[in-house]
C-alpha positions as CSV (number, residue, x, y, z in Angstrom):
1,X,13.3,32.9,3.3
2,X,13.6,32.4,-0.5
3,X,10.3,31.0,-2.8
4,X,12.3,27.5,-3.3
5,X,12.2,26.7,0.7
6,X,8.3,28.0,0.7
7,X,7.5,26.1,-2.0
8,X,7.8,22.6,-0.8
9,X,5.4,23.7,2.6
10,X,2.8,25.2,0.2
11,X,2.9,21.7,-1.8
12,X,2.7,19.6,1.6
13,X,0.3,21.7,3.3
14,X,-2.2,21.6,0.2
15,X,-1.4,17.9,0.3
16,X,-2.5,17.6,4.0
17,X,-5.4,19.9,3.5
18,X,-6.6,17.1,0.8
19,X,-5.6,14.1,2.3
20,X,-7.9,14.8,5.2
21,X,-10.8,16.3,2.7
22,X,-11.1,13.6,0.7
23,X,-8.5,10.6,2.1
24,X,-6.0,10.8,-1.1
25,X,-3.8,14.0,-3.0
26,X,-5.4,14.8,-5.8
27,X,-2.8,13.5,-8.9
28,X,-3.1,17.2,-10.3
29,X,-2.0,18.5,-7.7
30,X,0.9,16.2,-8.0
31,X,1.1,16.5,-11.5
32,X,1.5,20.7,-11.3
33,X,4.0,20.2,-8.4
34,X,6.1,17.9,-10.4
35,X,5.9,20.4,-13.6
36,X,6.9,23.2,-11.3
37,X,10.1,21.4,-9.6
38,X,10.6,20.6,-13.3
39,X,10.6,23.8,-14.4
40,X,13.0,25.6,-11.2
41,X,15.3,22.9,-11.6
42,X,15.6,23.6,-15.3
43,X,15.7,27.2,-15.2
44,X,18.0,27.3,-12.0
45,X,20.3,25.4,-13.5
46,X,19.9,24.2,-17.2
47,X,20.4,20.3,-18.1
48,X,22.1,20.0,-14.8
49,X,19.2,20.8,-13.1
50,X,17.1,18.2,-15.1
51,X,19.4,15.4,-13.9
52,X,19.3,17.0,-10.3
53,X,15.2,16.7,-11.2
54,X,15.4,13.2,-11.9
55,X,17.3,11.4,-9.0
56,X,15.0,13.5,-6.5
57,X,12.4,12.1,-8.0
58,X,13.9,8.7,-7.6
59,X,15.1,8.5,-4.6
60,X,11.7,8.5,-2.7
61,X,10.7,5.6,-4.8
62,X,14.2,3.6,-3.9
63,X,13.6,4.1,-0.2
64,X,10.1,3.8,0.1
65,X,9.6,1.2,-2.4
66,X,9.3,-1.6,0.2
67,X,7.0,0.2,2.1
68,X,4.3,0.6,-0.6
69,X,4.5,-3.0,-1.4
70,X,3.6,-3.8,1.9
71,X,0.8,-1.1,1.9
72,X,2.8,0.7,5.0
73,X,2.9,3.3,3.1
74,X,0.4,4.6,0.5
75,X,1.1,6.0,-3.3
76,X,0.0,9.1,-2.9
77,X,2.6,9.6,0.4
78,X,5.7,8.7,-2.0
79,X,4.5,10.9,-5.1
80,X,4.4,13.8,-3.0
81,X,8.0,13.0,-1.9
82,X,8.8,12.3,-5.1
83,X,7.6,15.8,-6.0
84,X,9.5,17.6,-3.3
85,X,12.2,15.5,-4.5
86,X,12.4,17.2,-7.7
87,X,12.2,21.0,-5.6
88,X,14.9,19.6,-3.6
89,X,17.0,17.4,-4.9
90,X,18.4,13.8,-3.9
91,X,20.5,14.8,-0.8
92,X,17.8,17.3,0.8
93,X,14.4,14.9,0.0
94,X,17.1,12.5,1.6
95,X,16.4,14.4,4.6
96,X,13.3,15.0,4.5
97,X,12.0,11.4,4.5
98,X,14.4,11.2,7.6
99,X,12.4,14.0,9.0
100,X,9.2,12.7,8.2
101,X,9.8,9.3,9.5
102,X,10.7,10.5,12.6
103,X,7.9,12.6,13.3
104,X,5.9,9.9,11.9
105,X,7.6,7.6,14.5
106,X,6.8,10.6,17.3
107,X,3.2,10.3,15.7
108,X,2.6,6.7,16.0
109,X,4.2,6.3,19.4
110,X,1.5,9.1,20.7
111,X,-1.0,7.1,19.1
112,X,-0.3,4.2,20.6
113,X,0.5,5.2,24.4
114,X,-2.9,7.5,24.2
115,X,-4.6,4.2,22.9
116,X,-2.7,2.1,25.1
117,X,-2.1,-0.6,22.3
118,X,1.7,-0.2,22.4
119,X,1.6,-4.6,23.4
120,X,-0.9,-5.3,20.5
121,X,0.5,-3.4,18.1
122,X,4.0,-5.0,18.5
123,X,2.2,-8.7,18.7
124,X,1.1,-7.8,15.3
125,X,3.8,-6.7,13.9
126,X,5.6,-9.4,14.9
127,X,2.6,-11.9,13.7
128,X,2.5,-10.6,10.4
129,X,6.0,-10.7,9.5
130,X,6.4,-14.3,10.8
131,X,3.0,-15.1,8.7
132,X,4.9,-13.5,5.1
133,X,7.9,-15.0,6.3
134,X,6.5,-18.8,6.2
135,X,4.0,-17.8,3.4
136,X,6.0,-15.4,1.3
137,X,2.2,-14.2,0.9
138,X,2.1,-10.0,0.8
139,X,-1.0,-8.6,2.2
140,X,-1.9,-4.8,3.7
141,X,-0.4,-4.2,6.8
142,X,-3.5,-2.3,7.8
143,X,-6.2,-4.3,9.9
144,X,-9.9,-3.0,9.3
145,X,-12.7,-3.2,12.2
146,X,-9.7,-2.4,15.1
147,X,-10.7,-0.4,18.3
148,X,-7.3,1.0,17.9
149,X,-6.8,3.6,15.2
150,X,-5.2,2.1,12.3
151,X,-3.5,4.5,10.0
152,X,-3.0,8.2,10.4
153,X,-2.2,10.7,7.8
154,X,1.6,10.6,6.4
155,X,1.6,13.8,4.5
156,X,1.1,15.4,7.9
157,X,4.8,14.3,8.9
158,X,5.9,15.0,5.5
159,X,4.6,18.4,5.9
160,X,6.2,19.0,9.5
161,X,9.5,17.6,7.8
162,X,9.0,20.1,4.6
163,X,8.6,23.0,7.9
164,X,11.4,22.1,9.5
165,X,13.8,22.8,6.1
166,X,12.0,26.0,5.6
167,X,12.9,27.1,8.9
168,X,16.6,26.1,7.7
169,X,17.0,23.0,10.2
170,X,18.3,20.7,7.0
């Protein structure tokens, strides 16, 4: 196992480790993981690897986009994609968001058949998109004061996704 595949658990774990300290990742910690994919990409590769840099960065933002705006997704979840992104590159943070999605999706499901609010949960869904349909209105997704709970930590997924390509399954 080589530093570059270590390198984006140690960035996610730290992340998850703050997220459930303090409920955000801290942007210096972003800031230094974004320097140091900066700085392998560049080294590895030279001006090649700054454009390699730059569309990892990206493509988080591109995917995820629609999710932030509908607060399904918080800021500091997409810059620490973003910031694998520029480790990984475009095609392998690609993955990754597949990855964490899907053990998101494992995540939420858990959630939701310990809770038993599997029923309520799609009623809502299906309640708030009809209410932005007909009002065009964009509000958080998140309900507050729910006996069901409500939002879980992303940057855990992300982190079991960042796992699964050190242990070479992407």
């Amino acid at each position: 196992m080589s530093f570059y595949t270590i390198l984006p658990v140690v960035i996610s774990a730290m992340a998850v480790w703050m997220d459930f300290r303090e409920a955000s990742v801290d942007n210096g910690w972003i800031l230094f993981s974004f320097v140091t994919g900066f700085l392998i990409q560049i080294t590895e590769r030279g001006l090649k690897g700054g454009a390699i840099f730059l569309t990892g960065v990206a493509v988080p933002v591109i995917l995820l986009g629609i999710l932030f705006v509908f607060r399904m997704l918080g800021a500091g979840d997409i810059k620490l994609l973003c910031a694998l992104g520029g480790i990984m590159g475009p095609r392998t943070v690609t993955e990754c968001i597949f990855y964490s999605l899907l053990a998101g999706a494992g995540i939420s499901l858990a959630i939701l058949i310990s809770t038993g609010g599997i029923r309520q949960r799609f009623l809502y869904f299906y309640q708030y998109m009809n209410e932005f349909y007909c009002t065009g209105e964009m509000r958080p997704y998140y309900r507050k004061g729910t006996g069901f709970p409500e939002n879980f930590h992303f940057t855990v997924p992300i982190f079991l996704s960042a796992m699964l390509y050190a242990g070479g399954v992407y």
